[in-house]
N, C-alpha and C positions, 0 to 999 in steps of 0.2 A: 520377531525374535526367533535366533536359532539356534540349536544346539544346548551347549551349555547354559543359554544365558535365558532358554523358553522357562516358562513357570511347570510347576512340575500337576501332576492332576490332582495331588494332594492339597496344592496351595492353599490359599484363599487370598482375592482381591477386594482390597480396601479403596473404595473411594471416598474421598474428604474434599466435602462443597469449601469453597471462598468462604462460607461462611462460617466454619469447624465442625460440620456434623459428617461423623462419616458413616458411612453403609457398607457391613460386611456382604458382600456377592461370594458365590456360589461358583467354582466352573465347572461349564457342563463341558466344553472338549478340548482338545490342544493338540493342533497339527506342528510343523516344521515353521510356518511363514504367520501363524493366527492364532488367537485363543476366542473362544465363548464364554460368557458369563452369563446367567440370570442375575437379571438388578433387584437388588433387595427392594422392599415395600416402603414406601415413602419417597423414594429417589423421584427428584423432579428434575426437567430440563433446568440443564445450566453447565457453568464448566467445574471440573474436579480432576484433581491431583490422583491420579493413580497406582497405589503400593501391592506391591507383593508380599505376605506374610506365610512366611514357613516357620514353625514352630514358633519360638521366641523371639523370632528377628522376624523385622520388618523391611522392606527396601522401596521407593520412590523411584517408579520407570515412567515416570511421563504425565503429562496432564492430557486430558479429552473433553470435548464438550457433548454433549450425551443429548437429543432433540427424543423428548418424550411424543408420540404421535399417536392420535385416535383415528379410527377409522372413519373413511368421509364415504358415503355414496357417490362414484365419480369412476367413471372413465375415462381416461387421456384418449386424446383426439391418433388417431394415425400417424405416426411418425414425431408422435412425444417424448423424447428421452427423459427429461425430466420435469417432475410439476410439484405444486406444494401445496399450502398454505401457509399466508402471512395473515397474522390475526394478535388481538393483546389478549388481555385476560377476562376480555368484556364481549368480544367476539372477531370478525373476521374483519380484514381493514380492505376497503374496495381499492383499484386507481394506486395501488405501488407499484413501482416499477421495478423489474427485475431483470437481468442478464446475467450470461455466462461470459460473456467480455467478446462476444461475437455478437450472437443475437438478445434483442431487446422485447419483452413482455410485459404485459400488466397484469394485477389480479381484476378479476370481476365481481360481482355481490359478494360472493361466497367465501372471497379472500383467494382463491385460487389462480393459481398461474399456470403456462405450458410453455414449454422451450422444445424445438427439434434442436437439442443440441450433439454437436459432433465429440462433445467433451475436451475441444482440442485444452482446456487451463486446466481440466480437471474442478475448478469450483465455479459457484452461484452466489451471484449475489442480491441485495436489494441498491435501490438508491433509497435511501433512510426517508420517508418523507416528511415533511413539515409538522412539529407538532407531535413529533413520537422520539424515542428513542432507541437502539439498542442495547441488548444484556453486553457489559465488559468484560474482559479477561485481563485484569490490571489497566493498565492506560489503555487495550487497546480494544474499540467496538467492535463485536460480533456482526458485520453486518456480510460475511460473506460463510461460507460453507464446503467444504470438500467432497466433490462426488465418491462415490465406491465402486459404482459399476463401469462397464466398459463402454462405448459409444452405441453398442447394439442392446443395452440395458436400461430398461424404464424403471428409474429409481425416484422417489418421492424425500424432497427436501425440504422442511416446513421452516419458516422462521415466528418469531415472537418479536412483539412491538411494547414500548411499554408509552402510552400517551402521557407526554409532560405539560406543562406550563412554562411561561415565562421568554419562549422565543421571540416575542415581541421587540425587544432588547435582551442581547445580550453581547459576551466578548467571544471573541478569537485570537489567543497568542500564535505568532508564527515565528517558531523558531527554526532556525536555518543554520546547517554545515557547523555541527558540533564535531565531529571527526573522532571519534572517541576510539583512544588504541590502548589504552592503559599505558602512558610514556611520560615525558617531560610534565610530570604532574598536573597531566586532561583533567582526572578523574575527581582529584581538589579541588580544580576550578571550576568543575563540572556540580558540583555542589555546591559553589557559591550561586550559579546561574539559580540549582531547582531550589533555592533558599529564598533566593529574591522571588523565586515566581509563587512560590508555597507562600511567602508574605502579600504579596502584589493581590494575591487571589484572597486572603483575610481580610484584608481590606476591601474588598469587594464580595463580601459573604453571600449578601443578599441577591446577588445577580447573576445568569444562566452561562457558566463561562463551558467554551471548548477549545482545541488546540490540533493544530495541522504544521504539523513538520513539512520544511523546504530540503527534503533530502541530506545525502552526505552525514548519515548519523554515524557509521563509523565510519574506519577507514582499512581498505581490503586489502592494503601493503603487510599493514599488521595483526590479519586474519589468523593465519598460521606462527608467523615469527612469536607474536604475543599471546594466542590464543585467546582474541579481543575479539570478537563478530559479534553478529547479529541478537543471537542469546546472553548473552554477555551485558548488553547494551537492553537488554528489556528488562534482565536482572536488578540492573543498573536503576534504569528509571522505576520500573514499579516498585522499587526500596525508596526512592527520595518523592515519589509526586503521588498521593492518592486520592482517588475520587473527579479526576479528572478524565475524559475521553479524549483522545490524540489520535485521528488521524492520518497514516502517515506519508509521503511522497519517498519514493525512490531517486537517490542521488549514483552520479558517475562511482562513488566511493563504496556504494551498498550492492557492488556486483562482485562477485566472484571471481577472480582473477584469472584465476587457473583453470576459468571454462573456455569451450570451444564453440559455443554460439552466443548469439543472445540470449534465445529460452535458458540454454544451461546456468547458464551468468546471473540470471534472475532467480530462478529456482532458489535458492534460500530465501532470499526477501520474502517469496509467495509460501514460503514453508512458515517462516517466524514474525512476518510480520502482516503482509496482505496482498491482494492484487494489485499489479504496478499499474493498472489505471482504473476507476473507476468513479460516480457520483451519489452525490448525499445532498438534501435539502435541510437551514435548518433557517428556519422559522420565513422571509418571506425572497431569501437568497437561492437561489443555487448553487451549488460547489461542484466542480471537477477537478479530482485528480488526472494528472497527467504524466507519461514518462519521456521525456525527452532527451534518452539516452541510448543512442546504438551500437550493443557491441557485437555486431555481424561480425566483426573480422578479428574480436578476440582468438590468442592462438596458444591458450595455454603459458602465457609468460607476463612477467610486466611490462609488458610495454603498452598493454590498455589502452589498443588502440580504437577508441568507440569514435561516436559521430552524434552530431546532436542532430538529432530527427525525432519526428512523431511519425509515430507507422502508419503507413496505411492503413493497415488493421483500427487502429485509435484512432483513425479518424472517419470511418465506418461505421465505428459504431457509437462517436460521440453524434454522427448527424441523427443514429434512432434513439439513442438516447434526449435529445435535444427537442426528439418530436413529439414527447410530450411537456415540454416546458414554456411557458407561455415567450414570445419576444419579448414582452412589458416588466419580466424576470430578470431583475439584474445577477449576471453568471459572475463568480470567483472563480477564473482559474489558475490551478496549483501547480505548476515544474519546478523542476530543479535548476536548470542551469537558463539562460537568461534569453528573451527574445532580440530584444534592444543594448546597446552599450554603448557607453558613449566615446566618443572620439572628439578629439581637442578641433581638428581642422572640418568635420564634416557634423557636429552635433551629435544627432543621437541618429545612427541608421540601424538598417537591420543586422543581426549579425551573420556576417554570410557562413559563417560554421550549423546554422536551424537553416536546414537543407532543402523544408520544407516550409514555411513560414507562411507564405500566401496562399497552401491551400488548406492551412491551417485556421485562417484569418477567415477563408472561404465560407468551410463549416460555421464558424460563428458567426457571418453574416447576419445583422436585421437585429444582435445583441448588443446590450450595455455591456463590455466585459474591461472585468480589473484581473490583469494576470501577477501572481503572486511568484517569484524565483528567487534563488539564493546564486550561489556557485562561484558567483564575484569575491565574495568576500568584502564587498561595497556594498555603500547603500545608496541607491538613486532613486530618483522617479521617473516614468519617460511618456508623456503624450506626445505620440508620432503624426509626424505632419500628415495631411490627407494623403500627399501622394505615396508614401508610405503605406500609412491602413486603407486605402482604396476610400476614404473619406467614412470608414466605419470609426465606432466609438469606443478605443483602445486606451487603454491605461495599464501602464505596467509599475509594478513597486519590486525592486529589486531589495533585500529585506534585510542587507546585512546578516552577521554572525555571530553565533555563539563562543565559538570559540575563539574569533576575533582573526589573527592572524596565524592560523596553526596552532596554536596553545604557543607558540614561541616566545610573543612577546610577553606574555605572563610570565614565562617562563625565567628570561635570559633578566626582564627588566621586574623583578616581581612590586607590584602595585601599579603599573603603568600594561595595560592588557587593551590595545588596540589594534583596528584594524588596517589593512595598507593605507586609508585616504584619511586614515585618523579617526576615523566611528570604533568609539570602546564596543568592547564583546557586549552584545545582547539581542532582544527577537523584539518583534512588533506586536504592537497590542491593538487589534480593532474594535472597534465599536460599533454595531448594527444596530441603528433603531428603524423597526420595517424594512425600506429601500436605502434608507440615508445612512453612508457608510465613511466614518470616519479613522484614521488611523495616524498613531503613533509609536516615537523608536524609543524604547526601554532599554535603557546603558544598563547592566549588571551591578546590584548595589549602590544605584543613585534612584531618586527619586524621578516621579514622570516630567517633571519642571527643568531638569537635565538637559538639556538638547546641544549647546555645541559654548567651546570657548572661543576668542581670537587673541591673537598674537602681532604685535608688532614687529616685524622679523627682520627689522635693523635691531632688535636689542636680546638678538636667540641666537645662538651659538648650540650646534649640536656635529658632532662628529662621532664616528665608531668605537671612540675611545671611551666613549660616554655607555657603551656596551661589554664591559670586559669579559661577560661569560660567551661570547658568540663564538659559536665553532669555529673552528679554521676553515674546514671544510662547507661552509654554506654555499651555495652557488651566488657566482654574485648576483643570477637575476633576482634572487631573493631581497639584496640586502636593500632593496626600496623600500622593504616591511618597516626599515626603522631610519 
């Protein structure tokens, strides 16, 4: 905060927990670029909404998640930038793993970690492990942390674990490529989807559900024109879906358009939603997220010109990530856009636009893995013949959409909301019992028995006429949507 807009020393800051209690603080200083507070008596780790109160007016500058810390008898080792503790409420948890999305650590008895980190992301995280959970902030888990100090700065970042039940079975929806701009009435149909999933989950009360987004949550054309991003889109969700964790992938659509690197291009996502890769254990799976999207050669314009790759980087640090996961671990892993796609004359190959594919395949050597993608706007499955995966044990489920085809076909045909190959709008629902991993496609407003109709197509007549709200202007590669 600068200028006009710093809190004045008279103020006072009000923070209000998630759960309505709020605590008047005190500030003790206020520079140009910072303010200090003393935290009122009672305040406990968690996140809260942040006001300024000057006289009779109040105002709302932000939320923060506030990490209460005791002091531990401990030294960092030489060349420690950051350490912590991961612990619940019962004591300290040994064997989590933790990164800064370079290098990989564990805690030891004590609960404690050590990172030589160079700070290049700026945050820390855990991989959540099996049997715990973390603290949310509306849909989305806390399990990562933002540094403060500079690369030459030993700063202590502590996490809380909370131990659950029920991971033995439970679900995972995966919804994929909602695109959300505020336009052609998304935001409608956008609440028919979290009405089905807020029912779908009633119905299943009694059972441990989570949710991983296939990227492409909004869409970065109409960032600025609509003032629809990232914020917008979490506003969005934690008003329609509560009490659910969502972790989430980064899609081609949730970059920034108007940046000039990659990092730049990411930087919001890792501002409002989390880091564009990292992993989570829940119950006897593995999960990695993944970003398989490069935009090296964004130039500040739309012509978003990325590249679908896995960095070297992510793939570095998924092999110390990996090295504490057993082979006998079956891995989920999470992209956005697709490893396999199918083609009518040659089956299912690779797609040669995943730049990097077989040294990605490399890294997972000696695993069971099911890769999870959206991007298609299809919905397939693909087991790649050996000479393809090198004879490793690959499964990929391409996952279809939320939004179906753009929101268009809701749109232009309203009650008819499908996708190019005909899959109505909707996300996957899996089911984990232990290792044994089953999965199903949930159409929007039908029930799970839903799965596909047929047609005799000597007695189906269908032309463009049969569309009369369709722009003039569609390109025609589009008009295969309908």
């Amino acid at each position: 905060m600068t200028g006009s807009n710093k809190p004045a020393e008279s103020d006072v800051i009000i923070l209000e927990s998630t759960g309505g209690i709020s605590y008047t603080c005190v500030l003790v200083s206020v520079s140009e670029n910072s303010f200090t507070i003393k935290l009122a008596d009672g305040c406990e780790s968690g996140t809260y909404r942040v006001f300024v109160k000057r006289g009779d007016r109040k105002k709302q500058i932000g939320t923060t998640y506030i990490n209460i810390v005791e002091g531990i008898d401990f030294t960092p080792d030489a060349g420690t930038t950051v350490y912590g503790v991961v612990s619940t409420a019962d004591g300290p948890v040994q064997g989590v793993v933790v990164s800064d999305g370079v290098e990989v650590s564990v805690t030891d008895e004590r609960g404690i970690y050590q990172l030589q980190s160079e700070k290049k992301w700026g945050y820390v995280f855990i991989s959540v492990p099996s049997g715990y959970e973390v603290p949310a902030e509306g849909v989305l888990p806390r399990f990562y942390q933002m540094m403060k100090g500079d690369a030459a700065t030993t700063e202590r970042v502590d996490f809380s674990l909370t131990e659950v039940e029920g991971q033995d079975s439970y679900k995972v929806f995966m919804p994929g490529d909602m695109h959300l701009a505020n336009r052609t009435g998304d935001l409608g149909q956008f609440m028919d989807f979290t009405e089905d999933l807020n029912s779908y989950r009633a119905l299943h009360q009694h059972e441990k559900m989570y949710a991983i987004t296939l990227g492409d949550m909004t869409w970065d054309l109409y960032w600025y024109s609509n003032s629809y991003a990232l914020p917008e889109y979490l506003n969005t969700i934690n008003n329609q879906v509560k009490g659910l964790q969502i972790f989430h992938t980064i899609g081609n659509h949730d970059y920034d358009y108007k940046a000039m690197s990659d990092e730049e291009a990411g930087s919001r996502f890792m501002d409002y939603i989390a880091p564009t890769y990292y992993s989570f254990n829940i119950g006897k799976v593995h999960y990695v997220v993944l970003d398989d999207i490069d935009c090296s050669n964004y130039d500040g314009t739309t012509s978003r010109d990325y590249e679908k790759r896995v960095s070297a980087e992510q793939l570095s640090w998924l092999s110390k990530d990996l090295a504490y996961v057993d082979k006998s671990t079956p891995l989920v892993v999470v992209m956005h856009a697709q490893l396999f796609y199918p083609s009518q004359t040659e089956g299912f190959k690779i797609d040669h636009d995943v730049l990097n594919t077989t040294q990605l395949l490399d890294v997972l050597d000696g695993y069971k893995v099911h890769f999870v993608t959206g991007h298609t706007h299809l919905s397939f499955n693909v087991t790649p013949e050996d000479d393809v995966t090198g004879g490793r044990e690959v499964y990929e489920h391409n996952a279809g959409a939320i939004c179906a085809s753009w929101w268009w076909s809701g749109y232009l045909t309203p009650g008819v909301h499908i996708s190019p190959d005909g899959t109505p709008g909707g996300y996957s629902v899996w089911d984990v019992n232990g290792t044994d991993i089953e999965w199903i496609y949930k159409a929007t407003g039908w029930t799970e028995d839903y799965q596909f109709r047929s047609y005799d197509l000597n007695n189906v007549h269908f032309s463009m006429a049969d569309v009369p709200q369709m722009p003039a202007g569609v390109p025609t590669s589009y008009l295969m949507f309908y």
